[in-house]
C-alpha positions, 0 to 999 in steps of 0.5 A, spaced: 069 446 168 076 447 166 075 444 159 070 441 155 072 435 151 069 431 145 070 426 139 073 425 134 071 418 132 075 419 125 081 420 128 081 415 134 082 421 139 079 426 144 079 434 143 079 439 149 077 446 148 079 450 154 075 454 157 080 460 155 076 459 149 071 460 150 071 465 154 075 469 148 070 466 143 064 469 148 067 475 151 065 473 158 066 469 163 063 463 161 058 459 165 060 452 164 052 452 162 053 457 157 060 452 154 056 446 153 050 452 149 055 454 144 057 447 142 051 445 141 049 450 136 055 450 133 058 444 134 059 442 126 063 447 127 068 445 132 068 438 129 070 442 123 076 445 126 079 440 129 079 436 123 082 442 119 088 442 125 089 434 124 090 436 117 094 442 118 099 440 123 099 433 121 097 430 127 097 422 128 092 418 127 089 416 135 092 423 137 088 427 141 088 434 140 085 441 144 083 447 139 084 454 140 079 460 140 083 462 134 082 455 131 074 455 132 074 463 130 076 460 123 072 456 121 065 460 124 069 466 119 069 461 114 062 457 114 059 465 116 062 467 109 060 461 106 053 462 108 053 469 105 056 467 098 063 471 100 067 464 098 065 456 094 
């Protein structure tokens, strides 16, 4: 599997996370078994990435967009510190 790729239904488009991503993220190299387990669980999370991208970069409306490991990084520090009331 070189990438896995999911709606954006909001934005008219597509993103693609490589699966460089996820190798960074999971620190292997991943299956893609083990691709599809992490955004399944933290599939909120990679739809919150990509949004804030969209947001961030401008990216038109029906503009399909691929995010980084550093992308999904944020946003997992961010719902984590959320999580334990470090941030409101």
């Amino acid at each position: 599997m070189a990438s896995l790729v999911f709606a954006v239904p909001e934005h008219s488009a597509i993103c693609a996370v490589h699966r460089g991503a996820f190798r960074t993220l999971l620190d292997v190299d991943p299956t893609p078994e083990a691709c599809i387990g992490y955004f399944a669980r933290y599939g909120d999370t990679f739809r919150a990435a990509a949004h804030a991208k969209i947001l961030r970069k401008r990216i038109p409306l029906g503009t399909n967009l691929h995010l980084t490991s550093r992308d999904i990084a944020r946003k997992l520090l961010e719902a984590d510190q959320i999580e334990r009331g470090e941030r409101s």
